[in-house]
N, CA, C and O atoms as a Maestro MAE file, in Angstrom:
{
 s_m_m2io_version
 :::
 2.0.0
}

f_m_ct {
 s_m_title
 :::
 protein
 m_atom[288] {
  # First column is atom index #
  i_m_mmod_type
  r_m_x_coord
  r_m_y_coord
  r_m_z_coord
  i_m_residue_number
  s_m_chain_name
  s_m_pdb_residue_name
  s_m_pdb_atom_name
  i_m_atomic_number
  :::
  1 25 117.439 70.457 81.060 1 A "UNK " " N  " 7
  2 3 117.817 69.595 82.170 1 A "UNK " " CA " 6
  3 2 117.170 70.141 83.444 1 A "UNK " " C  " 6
  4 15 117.091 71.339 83.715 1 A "UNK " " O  " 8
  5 25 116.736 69.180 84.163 2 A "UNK " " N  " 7
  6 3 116.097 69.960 85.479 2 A "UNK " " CA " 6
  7 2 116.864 69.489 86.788 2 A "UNK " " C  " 6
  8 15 116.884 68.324 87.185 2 A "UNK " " O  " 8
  9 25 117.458 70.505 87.365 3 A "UNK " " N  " 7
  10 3 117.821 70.713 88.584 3 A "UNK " " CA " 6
  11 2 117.818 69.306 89.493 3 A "UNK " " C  " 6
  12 15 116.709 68.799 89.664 3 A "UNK " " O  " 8
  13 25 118.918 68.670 90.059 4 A "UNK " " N  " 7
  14 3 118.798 67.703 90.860 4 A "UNK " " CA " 6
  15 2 118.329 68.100 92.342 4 A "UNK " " C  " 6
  16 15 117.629 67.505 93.161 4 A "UNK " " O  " 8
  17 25 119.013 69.390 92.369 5 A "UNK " " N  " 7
  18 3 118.561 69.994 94.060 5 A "UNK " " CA " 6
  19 2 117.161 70.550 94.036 5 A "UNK " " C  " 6
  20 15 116.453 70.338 95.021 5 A "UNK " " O  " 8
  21 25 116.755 71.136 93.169 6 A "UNK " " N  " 7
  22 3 115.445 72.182 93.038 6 A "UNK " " CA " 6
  23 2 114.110 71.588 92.466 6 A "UNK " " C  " 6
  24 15 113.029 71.834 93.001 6 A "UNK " " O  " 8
  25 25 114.248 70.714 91.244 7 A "UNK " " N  " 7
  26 3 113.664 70.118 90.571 7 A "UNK " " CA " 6
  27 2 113.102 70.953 89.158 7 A "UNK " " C  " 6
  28 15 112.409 70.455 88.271 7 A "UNK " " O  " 8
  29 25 113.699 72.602 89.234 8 A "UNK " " N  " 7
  30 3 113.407 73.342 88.524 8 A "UNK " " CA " 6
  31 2 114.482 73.559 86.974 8 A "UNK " " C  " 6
  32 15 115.687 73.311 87.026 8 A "UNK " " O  " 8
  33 25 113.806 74.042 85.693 9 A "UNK " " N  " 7
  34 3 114.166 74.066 84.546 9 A "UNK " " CA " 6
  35 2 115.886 74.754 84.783 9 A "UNK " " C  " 6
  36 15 116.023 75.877 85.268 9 A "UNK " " O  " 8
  37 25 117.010 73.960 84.394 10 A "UNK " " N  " 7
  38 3 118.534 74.833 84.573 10 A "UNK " " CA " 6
  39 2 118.084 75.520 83.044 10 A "UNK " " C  " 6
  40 15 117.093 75.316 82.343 10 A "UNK " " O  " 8
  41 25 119.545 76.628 82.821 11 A "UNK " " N  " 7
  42 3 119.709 77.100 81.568 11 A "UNK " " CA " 6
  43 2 120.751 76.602 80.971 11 A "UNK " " C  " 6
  44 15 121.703 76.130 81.594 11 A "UNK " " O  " 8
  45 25 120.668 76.665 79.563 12 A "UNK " " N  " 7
  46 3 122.326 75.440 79.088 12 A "UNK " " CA " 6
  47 2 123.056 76.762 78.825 12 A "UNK " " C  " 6
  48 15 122.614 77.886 78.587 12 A "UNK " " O  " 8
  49 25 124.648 76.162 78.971 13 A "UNK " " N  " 7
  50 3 125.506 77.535 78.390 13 A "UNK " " CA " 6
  51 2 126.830 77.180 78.302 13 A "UNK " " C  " 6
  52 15 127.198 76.041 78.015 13 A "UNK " " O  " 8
  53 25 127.607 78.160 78.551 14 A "UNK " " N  " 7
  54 3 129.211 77.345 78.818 14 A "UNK " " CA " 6
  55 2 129.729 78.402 79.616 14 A "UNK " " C  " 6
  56 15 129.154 79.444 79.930 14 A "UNK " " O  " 8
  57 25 131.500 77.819 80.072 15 A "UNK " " N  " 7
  58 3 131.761 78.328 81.298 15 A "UNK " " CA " 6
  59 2 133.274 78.391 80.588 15 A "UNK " " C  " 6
  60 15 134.019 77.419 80.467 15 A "UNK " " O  " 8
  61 25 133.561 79.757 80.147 16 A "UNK " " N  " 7
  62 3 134.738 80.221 79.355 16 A "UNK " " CA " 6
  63 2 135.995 80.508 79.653 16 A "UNK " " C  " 6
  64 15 136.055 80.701 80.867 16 A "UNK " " O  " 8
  65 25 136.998 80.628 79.164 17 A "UNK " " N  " 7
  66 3 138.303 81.056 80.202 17 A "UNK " " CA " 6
  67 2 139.406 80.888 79.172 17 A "UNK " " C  " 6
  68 15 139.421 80.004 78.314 17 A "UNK " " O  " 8
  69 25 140.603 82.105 79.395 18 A "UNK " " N  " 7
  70 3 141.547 82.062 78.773 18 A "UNK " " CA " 6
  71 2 142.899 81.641 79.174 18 A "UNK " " C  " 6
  72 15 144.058 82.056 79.151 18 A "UNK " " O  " 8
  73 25 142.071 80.420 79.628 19 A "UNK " " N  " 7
  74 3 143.096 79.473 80.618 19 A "UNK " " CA " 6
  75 2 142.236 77.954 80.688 19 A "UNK " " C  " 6
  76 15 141.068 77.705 80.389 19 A "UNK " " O  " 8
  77 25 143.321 77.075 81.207 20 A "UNK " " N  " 7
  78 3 142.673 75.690 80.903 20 A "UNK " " CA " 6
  79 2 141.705 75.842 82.380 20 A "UNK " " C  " 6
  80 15 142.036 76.394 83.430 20 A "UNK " " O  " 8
  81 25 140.232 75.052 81.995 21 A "UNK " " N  " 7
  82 3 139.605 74.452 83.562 21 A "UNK " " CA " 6
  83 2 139.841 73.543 84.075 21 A "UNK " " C  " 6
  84 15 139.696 72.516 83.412 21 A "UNK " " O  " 8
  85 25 140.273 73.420 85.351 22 A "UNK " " N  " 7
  86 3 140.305 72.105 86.049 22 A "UNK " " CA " 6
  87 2 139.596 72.354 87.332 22 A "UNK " " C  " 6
  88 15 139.069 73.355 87.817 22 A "UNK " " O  " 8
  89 25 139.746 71.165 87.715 23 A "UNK " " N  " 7
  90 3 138.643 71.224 88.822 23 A "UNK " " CA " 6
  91 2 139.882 70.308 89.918 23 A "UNK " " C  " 6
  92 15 140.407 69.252 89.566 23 A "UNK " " O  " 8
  93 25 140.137 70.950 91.156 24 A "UNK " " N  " 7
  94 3 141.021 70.331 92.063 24 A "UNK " " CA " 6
  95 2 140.666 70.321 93.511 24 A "UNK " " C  " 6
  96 15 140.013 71.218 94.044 24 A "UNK " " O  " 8
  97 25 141.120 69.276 94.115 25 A "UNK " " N  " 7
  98 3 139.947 69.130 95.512 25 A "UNK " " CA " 6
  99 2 140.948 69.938 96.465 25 A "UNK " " C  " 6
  100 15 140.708 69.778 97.662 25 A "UNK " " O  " 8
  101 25 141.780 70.585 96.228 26 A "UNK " " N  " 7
  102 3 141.675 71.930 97.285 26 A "UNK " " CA " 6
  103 2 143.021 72.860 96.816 26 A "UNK " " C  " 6
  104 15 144.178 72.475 96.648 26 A "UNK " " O  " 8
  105 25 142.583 73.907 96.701 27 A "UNK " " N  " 7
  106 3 143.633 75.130 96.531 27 A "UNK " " CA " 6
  107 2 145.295 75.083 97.054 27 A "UNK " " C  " 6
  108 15 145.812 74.785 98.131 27 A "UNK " " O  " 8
  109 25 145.867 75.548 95.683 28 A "UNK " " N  " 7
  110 3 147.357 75.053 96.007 28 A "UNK " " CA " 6
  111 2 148.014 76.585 96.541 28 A "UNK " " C  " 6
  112 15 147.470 77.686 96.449 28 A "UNK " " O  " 8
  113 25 149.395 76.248 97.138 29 A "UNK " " N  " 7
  114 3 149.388 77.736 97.303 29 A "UNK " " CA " 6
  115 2 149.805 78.741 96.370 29 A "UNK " " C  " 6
  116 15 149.798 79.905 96.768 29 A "UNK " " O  " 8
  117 25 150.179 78.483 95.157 30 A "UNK " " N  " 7
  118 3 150.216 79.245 93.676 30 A "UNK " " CA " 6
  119 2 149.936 78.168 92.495 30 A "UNK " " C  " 6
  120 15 150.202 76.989 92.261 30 A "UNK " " O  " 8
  121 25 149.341 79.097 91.968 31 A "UNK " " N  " 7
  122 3 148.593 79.002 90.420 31 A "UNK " " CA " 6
  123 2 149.512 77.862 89.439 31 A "UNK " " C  " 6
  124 15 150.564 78.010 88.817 31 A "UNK " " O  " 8
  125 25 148.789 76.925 89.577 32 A "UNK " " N  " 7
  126 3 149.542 76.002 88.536 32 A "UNK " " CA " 6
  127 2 148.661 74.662 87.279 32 A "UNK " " C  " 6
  128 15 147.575 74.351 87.769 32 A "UNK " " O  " 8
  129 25 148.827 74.178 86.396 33 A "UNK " " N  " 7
  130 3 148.039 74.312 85.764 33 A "UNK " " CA " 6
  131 2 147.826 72.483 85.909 33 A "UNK " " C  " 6
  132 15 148.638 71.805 86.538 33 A "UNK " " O  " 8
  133 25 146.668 71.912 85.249 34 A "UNK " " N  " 7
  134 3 146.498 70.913 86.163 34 A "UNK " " CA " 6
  135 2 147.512 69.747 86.053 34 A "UNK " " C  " 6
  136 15 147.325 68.760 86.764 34 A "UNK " " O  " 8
  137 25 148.555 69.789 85.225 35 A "UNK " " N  " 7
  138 3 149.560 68.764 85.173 35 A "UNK " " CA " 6
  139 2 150.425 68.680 86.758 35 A "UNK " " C  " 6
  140 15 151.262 67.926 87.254 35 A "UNK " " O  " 8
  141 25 149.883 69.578 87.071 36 A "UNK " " N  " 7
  142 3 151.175 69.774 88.485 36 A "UNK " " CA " 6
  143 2 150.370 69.233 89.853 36 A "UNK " " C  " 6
  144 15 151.001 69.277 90.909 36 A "UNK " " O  " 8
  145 25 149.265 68.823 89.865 37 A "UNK " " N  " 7
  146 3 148.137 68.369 90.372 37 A "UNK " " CA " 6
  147 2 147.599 67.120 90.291 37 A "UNK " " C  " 6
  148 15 146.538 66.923 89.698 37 A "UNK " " O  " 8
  149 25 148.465 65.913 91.038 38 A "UNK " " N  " 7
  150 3 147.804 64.295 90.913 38 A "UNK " " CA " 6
  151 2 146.368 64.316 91.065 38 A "UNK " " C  " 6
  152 15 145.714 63.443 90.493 38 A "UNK " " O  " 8
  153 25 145.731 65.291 91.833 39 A "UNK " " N  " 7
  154 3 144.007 64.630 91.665 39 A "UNK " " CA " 6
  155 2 143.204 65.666 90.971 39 A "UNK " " C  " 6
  156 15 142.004 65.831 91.194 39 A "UNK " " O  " 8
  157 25 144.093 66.557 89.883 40 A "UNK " " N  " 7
  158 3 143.367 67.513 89.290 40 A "UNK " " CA " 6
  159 2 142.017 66.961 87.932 40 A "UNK " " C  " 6
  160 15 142.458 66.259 87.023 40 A "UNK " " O  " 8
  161 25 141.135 67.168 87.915 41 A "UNK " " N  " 7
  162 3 140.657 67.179 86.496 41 A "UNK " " CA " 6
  163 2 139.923 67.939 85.701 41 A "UNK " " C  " 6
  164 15 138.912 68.613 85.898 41 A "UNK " " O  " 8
  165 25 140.941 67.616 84.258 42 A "UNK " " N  " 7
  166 3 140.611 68.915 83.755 42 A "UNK " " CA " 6
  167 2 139.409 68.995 82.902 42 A "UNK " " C  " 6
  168 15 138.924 68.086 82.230 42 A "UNK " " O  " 8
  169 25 139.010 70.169 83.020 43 A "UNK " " N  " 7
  170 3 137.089 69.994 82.598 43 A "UNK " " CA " 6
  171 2 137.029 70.413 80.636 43 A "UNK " " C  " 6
  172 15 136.228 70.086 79.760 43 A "UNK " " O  " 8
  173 25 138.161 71.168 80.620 44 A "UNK " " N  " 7
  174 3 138.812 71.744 79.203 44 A "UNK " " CA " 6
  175 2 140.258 72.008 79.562 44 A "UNK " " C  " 6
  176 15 140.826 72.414 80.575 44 A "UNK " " O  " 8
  177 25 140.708 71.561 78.150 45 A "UNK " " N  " 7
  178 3 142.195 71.770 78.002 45 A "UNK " " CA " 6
  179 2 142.429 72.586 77.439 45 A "UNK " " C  " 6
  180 15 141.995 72.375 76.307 45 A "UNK " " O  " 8
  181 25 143.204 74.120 77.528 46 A "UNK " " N  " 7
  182 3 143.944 74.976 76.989 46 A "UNK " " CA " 6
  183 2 144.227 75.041 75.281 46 A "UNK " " C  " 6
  184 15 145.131 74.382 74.767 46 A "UNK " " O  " 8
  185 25 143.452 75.799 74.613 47 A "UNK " " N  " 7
  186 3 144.080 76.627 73.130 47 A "UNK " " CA " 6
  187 2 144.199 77.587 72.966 47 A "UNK " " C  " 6
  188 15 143.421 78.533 73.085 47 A "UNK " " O  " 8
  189 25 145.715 77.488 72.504 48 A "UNK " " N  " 7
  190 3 145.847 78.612 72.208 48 A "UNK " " CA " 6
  191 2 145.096 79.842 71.297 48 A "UNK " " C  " 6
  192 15 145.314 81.039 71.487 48 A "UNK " " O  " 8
  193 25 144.370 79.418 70.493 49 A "UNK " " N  " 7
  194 3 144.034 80.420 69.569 49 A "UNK " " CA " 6
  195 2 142.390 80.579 70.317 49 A "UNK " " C  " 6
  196 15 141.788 81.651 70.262 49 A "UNK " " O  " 8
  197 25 141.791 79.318 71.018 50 A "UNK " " N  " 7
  198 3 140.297 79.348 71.569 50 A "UNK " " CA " 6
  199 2 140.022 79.658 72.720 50 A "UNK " " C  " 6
  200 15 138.928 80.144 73.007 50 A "UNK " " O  " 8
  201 25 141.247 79.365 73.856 51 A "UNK " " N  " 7
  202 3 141.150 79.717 75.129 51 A "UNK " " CA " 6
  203 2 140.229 77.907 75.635 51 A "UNK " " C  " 6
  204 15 140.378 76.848 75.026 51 A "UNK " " O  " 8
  205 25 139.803 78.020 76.241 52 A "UNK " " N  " 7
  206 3 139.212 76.621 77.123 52 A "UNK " " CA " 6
  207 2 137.733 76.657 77.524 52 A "UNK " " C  " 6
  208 15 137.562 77.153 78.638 52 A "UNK " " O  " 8
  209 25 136.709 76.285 76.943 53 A "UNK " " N  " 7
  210 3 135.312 76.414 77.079 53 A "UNK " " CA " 6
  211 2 134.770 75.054 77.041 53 A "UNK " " C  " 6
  212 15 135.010 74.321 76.081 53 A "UNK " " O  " 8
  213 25 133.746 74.515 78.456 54 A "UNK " " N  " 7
  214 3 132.819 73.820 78.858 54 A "UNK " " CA " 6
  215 2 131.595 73.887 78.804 54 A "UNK " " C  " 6
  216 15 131.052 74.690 79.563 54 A "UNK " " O  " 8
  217 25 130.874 73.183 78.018 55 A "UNK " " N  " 7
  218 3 129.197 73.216 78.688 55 A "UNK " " CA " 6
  219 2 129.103 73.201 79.854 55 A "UNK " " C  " 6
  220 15 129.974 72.967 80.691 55 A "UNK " " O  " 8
  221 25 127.578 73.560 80.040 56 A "UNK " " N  " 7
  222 3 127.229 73.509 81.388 56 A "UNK " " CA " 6
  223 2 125.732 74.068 81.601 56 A "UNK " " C  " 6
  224 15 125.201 74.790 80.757 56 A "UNK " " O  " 8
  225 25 125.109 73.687 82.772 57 A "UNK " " N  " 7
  226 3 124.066 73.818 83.040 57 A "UNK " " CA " 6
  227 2 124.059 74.891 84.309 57 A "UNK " " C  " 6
  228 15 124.748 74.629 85.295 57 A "UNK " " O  " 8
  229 25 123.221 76.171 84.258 58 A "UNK " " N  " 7
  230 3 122.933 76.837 85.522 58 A "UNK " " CA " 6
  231 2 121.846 76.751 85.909 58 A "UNK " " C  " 6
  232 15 120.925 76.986 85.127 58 A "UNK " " O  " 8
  233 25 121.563 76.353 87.358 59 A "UNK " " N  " 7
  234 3 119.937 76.691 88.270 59 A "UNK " " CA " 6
  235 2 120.432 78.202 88.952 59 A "UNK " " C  " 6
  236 15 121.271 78.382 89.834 59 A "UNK " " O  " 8
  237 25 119.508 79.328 88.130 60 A "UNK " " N  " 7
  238 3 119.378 80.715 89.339 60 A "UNK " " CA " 6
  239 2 118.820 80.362 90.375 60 A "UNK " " C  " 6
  240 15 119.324 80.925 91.347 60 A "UNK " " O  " 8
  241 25 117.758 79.480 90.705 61 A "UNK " " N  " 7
  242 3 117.514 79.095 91.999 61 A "UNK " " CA " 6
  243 2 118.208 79.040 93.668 61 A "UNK " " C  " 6
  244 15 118.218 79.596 94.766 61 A "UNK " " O  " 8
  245 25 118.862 77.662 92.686 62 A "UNK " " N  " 7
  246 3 120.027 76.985 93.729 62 A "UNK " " CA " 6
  247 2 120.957 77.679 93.553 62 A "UNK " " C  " 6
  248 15 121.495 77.871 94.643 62 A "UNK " " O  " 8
  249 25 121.673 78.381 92.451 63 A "UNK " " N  " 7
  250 3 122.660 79.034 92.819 63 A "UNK " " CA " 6
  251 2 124.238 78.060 92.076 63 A "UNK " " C  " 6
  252 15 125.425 78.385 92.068 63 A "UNK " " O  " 8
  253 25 123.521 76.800 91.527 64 A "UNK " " N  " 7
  254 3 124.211 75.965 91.178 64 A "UNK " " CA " 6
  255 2 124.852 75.711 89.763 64 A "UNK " " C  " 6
  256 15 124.236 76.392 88.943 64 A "UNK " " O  " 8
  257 25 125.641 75.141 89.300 65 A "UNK " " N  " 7
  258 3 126.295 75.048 87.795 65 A "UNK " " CA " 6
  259 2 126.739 73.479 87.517 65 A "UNK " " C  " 6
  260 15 127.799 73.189 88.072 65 A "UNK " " O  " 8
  261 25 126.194 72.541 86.850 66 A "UNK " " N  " 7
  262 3 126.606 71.349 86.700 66 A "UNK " " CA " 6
  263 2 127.599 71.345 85.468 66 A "UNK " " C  " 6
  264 15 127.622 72.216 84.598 66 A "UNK " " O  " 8
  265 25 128.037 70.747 85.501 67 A "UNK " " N  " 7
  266 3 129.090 70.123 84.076 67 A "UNK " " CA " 6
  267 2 129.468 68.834 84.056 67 A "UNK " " C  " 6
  268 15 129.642 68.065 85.001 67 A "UNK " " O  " 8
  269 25 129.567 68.685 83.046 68 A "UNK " " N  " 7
  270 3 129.877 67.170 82.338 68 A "UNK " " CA " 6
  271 2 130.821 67.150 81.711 68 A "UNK " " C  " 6
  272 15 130.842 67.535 80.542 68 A "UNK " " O  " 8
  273 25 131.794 66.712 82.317 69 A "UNK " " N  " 7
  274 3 133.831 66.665 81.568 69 A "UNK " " CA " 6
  275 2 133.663 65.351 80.989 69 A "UNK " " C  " 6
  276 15 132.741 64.564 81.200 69 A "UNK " " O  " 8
  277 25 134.925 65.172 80.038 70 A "UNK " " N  " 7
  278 3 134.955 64.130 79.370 70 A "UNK " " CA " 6
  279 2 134.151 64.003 78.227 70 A "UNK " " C  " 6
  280 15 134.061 62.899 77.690 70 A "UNK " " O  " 8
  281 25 133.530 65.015 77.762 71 A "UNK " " N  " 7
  282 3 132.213 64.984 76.428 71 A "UNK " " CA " 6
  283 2 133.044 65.506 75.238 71 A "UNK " " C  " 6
  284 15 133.606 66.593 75.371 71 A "UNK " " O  " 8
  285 25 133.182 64.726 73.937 72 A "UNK " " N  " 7
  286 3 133.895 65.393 73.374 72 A "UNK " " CA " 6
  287 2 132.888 65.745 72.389 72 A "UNK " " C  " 6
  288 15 133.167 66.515 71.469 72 A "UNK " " O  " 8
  :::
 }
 m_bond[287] {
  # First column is bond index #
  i_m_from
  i_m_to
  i_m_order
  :::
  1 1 2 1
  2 2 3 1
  3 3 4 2
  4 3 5 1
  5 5 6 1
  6 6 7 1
  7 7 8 2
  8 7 9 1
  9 9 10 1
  10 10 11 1
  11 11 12 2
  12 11 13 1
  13 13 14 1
  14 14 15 1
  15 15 16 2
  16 15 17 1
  17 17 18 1
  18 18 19 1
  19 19 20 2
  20 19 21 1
  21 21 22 1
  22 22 23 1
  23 23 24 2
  24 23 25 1
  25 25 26 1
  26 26 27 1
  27 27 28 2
  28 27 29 1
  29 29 30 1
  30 30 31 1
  31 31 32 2
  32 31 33 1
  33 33 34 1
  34 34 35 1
  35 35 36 2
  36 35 37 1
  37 37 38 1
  38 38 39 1
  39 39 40 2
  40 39 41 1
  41 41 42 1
  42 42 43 1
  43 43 44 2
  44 43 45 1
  45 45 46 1
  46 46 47 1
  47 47 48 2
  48 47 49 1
  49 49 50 1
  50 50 51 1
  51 51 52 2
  52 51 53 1
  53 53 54 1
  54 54 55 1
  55 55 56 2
  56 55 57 1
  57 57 58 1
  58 58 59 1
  59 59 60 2
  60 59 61 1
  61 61 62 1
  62 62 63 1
  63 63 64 2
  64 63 65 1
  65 65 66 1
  66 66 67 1
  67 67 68 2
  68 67 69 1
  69 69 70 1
  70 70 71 1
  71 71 72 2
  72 71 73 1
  73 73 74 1
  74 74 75 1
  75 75 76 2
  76 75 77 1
  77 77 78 1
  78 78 79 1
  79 79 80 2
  80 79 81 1
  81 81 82 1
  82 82 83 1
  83 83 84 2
  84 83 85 1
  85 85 86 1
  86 86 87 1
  87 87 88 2
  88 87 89 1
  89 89 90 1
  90 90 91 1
  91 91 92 2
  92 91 93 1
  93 93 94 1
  94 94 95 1
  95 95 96 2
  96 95 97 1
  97 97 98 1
  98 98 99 1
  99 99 100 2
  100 99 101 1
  101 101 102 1
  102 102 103 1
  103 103 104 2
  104 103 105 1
  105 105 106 1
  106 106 107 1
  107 107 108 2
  108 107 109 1
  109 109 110 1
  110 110 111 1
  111 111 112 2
  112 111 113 1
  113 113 114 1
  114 114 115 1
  115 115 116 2
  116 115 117 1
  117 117 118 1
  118 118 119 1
  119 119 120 2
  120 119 121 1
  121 121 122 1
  122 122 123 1
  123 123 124 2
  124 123 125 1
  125 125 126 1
  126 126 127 1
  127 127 128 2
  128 127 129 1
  129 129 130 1
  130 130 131 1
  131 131 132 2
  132 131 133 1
  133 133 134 1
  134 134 135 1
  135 135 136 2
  136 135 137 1
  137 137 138 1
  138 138 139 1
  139 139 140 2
  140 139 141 1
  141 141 142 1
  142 142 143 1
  143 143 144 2
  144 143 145 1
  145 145 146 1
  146 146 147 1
  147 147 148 2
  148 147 149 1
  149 149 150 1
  150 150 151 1
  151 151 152 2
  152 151 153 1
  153 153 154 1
  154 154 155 1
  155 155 156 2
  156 155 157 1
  157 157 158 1
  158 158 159 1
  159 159 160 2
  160 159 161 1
  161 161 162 1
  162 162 163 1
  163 163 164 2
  164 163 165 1
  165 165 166 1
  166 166 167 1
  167 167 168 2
  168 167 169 1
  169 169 170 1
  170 170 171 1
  171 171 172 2
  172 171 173 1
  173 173 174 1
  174 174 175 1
  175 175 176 2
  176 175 177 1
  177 177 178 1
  178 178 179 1
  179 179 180 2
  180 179 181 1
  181 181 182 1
  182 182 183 1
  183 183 184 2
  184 183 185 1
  185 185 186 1
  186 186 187 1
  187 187 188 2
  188 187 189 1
  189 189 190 1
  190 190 191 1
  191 191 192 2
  192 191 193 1
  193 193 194 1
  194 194 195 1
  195 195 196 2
  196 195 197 1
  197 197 198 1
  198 198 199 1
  199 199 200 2
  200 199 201 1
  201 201 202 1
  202 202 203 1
  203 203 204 2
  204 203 205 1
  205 205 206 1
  206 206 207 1
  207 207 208 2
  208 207 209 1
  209 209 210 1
  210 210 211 1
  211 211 212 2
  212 211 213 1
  213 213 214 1
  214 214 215 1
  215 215 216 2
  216 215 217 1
  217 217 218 1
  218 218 219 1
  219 219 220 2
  220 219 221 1
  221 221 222 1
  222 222 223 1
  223 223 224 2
  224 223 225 1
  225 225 226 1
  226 226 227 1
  227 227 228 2
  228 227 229 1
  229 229 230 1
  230 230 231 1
  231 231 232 2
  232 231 233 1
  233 233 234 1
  234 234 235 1
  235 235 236 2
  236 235 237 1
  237 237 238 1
  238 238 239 1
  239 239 240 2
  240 239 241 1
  241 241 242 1
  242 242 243 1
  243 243 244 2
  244 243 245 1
  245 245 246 1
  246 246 247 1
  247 247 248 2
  248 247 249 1
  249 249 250 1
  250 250 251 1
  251 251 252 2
  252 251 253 1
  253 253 254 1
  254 254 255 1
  255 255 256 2
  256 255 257 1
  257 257 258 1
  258 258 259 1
  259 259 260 2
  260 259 261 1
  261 261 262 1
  262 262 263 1
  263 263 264 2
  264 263 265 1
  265 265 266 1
  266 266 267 1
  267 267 268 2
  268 267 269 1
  269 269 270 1
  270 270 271 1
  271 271 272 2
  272 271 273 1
  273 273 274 1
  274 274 275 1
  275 275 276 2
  276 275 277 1
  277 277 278 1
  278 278 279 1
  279 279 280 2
  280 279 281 1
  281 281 282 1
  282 282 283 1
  283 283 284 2
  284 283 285 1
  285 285 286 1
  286 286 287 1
  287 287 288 2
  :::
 }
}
């Protein structure tokens, strides 16, 4: 995939965690998981035995990380 900002080659990979990802448009004042969050979305949902892992694309360039939620 090439870079929307840079125009240069990203690297594919994933973006891991032993916790669910969500993505929320601004920091709450304690840690809560995205059910507790009307405009949260979540990029991976929580297993127990796998933990929560996303694809994703990095540019070292830009400094940037794209992802694509909703891919099953």
């Amino acid at each position: 995939m090439l870079c929307p900002y840079c125009g240069k080659e990203m690297g594919f990979g994933v973006i891991q965690s032993p916790h669910e990802i969500s993505w929320k448009p601004k920091k709450g004042k304690i840690f809560a998981t995205a059910q507790f969050s009307k405009d949260a979305v979540i990029l991976s949902e929580f297993s127990f035995l796998k933990g929560s892992c996303v694809e994703a694309y990095c540019c070292d360039e830009c400094k940037k990380i794209i992802i694509d939620y909703g891919v099953d």
